[in-house]
C-alpha positions as CSV (number, residue, x, y, z in Angstrom):
1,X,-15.3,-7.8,4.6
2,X,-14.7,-11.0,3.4
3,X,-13.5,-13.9,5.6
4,X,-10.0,-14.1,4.3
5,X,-8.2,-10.4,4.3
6,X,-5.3,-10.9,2.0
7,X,-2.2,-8.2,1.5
8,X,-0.1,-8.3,-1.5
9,X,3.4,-6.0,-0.4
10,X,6.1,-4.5,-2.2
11,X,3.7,-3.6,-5.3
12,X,5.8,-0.8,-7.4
13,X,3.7,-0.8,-10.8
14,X,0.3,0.2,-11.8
15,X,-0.9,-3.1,-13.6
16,X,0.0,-5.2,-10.4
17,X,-1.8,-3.1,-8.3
18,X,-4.9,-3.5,-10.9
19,X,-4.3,-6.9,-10.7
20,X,-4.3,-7.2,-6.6
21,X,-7.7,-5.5,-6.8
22,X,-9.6,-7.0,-9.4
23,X,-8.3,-10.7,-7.4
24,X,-9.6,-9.4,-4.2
25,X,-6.5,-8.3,-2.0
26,X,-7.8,-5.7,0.4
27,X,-4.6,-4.9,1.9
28,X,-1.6,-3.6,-0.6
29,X,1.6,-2.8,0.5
30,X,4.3,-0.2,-0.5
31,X,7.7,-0.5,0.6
32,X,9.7,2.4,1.7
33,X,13.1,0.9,2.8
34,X,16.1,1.6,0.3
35,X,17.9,-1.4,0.9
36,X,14.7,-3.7,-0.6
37,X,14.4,-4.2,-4.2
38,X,11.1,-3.1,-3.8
39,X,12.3,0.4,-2.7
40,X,9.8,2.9,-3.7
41,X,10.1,6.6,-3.2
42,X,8.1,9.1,-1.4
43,X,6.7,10.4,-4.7
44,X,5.4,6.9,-6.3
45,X,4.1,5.9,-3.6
46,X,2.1,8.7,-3.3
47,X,1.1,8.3,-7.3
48,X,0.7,4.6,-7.0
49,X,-1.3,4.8,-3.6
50,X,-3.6,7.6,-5.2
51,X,-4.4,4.8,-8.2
52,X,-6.1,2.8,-5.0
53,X,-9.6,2.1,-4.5
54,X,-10.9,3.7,-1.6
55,X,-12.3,0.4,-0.2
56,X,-8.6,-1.0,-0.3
57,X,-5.9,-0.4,2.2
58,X,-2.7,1.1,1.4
59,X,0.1,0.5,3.9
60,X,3.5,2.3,4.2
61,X,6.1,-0.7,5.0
62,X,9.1,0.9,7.0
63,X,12.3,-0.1,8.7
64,X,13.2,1.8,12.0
65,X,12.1,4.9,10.0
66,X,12.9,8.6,11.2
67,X,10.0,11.2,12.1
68,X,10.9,13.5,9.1
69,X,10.6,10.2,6.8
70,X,7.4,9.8,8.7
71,X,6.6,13.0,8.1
72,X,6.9,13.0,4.6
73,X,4.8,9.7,3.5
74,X,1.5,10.9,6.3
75,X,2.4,13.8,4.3
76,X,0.8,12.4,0.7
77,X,-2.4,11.9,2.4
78,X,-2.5,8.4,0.6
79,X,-2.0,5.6,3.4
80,X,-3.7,4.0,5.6
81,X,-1.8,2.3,7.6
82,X,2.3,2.2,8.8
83,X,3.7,-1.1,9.0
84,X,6.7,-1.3,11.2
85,X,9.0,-4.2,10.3
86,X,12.6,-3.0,12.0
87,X,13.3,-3.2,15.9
88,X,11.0,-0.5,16.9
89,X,9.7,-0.7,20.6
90,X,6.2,-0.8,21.8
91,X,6.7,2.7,23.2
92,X,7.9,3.9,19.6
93,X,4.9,2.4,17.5
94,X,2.7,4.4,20.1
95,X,4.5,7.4,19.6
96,X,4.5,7.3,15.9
97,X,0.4,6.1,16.0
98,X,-0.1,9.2,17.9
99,X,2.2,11.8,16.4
100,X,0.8,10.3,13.0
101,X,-2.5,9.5,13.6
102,X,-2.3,6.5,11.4
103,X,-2.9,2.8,12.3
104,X,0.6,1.2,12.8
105,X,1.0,-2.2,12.4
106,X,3.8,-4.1,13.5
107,X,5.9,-6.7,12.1
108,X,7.1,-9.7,14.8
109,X,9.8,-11.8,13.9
110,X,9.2,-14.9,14.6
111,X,11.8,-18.3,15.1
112,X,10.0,-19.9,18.8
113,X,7.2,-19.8,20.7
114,X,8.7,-17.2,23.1
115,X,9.0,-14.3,20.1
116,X,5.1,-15.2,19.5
117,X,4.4,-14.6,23.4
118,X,7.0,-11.4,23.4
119,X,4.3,-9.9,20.6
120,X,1.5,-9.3,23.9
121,X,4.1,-6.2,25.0
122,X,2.5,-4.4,21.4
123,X,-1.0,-4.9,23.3
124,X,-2.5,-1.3,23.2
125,X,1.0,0.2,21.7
126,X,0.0,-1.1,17.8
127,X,-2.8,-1.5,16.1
128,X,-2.4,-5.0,14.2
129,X,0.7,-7.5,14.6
130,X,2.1,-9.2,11.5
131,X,3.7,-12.6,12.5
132,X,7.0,-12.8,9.5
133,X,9.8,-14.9,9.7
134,X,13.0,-14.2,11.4
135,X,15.7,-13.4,8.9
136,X,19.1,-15.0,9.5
137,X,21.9,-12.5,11.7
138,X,23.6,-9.8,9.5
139,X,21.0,-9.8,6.6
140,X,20.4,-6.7,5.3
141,X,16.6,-7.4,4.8
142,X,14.2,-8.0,8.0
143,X,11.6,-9.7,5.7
144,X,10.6,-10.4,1.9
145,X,13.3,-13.0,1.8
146,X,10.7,-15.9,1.2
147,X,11.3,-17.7,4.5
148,X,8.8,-19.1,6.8
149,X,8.8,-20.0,10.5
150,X,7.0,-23.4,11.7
151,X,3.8,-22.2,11.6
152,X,2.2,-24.7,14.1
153,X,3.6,-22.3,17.1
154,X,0.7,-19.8,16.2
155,X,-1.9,-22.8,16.9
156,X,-3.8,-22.4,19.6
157,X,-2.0,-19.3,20.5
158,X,-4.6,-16.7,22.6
159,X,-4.1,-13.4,20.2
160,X,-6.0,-10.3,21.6
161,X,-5.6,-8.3,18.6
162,X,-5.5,-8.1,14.9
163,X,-3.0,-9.9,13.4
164,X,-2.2,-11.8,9.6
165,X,0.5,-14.2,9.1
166,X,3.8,-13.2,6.5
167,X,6.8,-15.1,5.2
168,X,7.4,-18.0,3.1
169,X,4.0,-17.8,1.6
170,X,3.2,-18.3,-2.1
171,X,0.7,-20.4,-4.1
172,X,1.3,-24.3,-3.3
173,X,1.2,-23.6,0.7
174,X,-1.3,-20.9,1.4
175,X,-3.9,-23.4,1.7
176,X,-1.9,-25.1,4.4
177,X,-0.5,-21.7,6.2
178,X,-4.4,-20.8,6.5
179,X,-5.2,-24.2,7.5
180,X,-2.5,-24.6,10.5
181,X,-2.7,-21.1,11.9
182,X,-6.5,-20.0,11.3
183,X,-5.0,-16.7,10.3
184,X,-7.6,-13.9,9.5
185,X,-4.9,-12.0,7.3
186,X,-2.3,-13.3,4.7
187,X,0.8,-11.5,3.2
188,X,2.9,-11.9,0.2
189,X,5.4,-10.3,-1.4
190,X,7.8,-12.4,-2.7
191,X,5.7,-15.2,-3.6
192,X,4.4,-14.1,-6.2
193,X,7.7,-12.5,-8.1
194,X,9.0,-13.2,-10.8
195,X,12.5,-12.2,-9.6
196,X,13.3,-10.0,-6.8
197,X,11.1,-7.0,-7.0
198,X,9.1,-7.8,-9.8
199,X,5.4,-8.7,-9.4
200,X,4.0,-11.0,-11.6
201,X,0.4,-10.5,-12.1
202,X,-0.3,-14.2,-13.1
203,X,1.5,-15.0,-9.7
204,X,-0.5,-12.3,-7.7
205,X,-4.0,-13.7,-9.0
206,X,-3.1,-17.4,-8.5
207,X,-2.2,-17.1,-4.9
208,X,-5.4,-15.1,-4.3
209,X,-7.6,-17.5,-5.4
210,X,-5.9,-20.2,-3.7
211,X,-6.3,-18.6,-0.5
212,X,-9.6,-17.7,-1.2
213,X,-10.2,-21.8,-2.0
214,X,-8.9,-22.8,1.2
C-alpha cells in the first residue's frame, strides 16, 4: 500500500470513479444520507460500487443510520467498509461492526483538543476514526461543507488506531494538512467539486497528485 492512503467521498458517477482510480485513491466513498447533495440510493450504489476495483475500498457514508437501512446496503454485497459520520455511540458502531460484519469507521468532529482526546472511547468499538471538521449548530450537514479544524491539535497527538484526516481539504492545502498532522489517510469530497455534488475529474486528479507530492 502506498505511503499516502487517499479517499475521494461523495463519488455518484462512473467517469469520477475511473478517474479516482486511475489517480491512485484507494479509498472511495458513497454517500447514503438524503439530506447531502451527494445522496445516492441503495441501488447505485450498489451499480457504482460493483464498477470498483477489487484492490479499492468502497465505503458506505451514513448518518445515524437505522438497522433496516443497514440492512439493505451489507445487503449489495459491494462495501467494504461503514463510515459513521452522525452521533452514533461507541457501543452503536460495535453493535453495527458485529451485526454487519463490516469494518465501521467513524467520523469525529473536531473544534478542540478535548473532541480529539474524546475519539480514544472508539478504541476497540470502531475500526478506523476519521478526524472532520465540526459543522456549525443547526446545520443540516455533519460534514462535506468544506470546513477545516486547526489542524495543529492532531500534532503530536498519541493515536492507537487507524485514522485519516477530512474537512477543508482541496488542492492548494493538502500538502500542508499532510505536513502538520502526519496523517496516513486523506479525504475529500468537496474539494474537488465543481458545485455541490458534482465531481470534477480535473479537480479529483489534481488533488491526488498533490498529495502524493507532498
Amino acid at each position: 500500500m502506498p505511503r499516502l492512503a487517499i479517499k475521494i467521498c461523495g463519488l455518484s458517477t462512473p467517469d469520477t470513479i475511473g478517474a479516482a482510480v486511475r489517480a491512485g485513491a484507494t479509498r472511495l466513498g458513497f454517500v447514503h444520507f438524503a439530506k447531502s447533495p451527494r445522496h445516492v440510493e441503495a441501488d447505485q450504489l450498489r451499480a457504482l460500487a460493483s464498477t470498483v476495483p477489487a484492490h479499492v475500498e468502497r465505503v458506505a457514508v451514513l448518518v445515524d443510520p437505522t438497522d433496516e437501512t443497514l440492512a439493505e446496503l451489507a445487503a449489495t454485497k459491494t462495501l467494504t467498509a461503514l463510515q459513521l459520520h452522525g452521533k452514533e455511540s461507541p457501543e452503536r458502531a460495535a453493535a453495527i461492526a458485529k451485526r454487519f460484519d463490516l469494518p465501521v469507521w467513524k467520523a469525529i468532529s473536531v473544534k478542540t483538543r478535548a473532541d480529539i482526546d474524546a475519539a480514544k472511547a472508539y478504541a476497540g468499538a470502531a475500526d478506523f476514526l476519521l478526524f472532520d471538521a465540526k459543522t456549525p449548530d443547526g446545520a443540516a450537514l455533519p460534514g462535506g461543507m468544506g470546513l477545516r479544524f486547526d489542524w495543529t491539535l492532531l500534532r503530536g497527538v498519541p493515536i492507537s488506531m487507524p485514522w485519516g484526516l477530512s474537512g477543508g481539504l482541496g488542492i492548494d492545502n493538502v500538502a500542508e494538512a499532510i505536513r502538520i498532522t502526519g496523517a496516513p489517510m486523506i479525504d475529500v469530497s468537496s474539494g474537488v467539486e465543481s458545485a455541490p455534488g458534482i465531481k470534477s475529474v480535473d479537480k479529483i486528479m489534481a488533488f491526488c497528485k498533490a498529495a502524493q507530492q507532498s
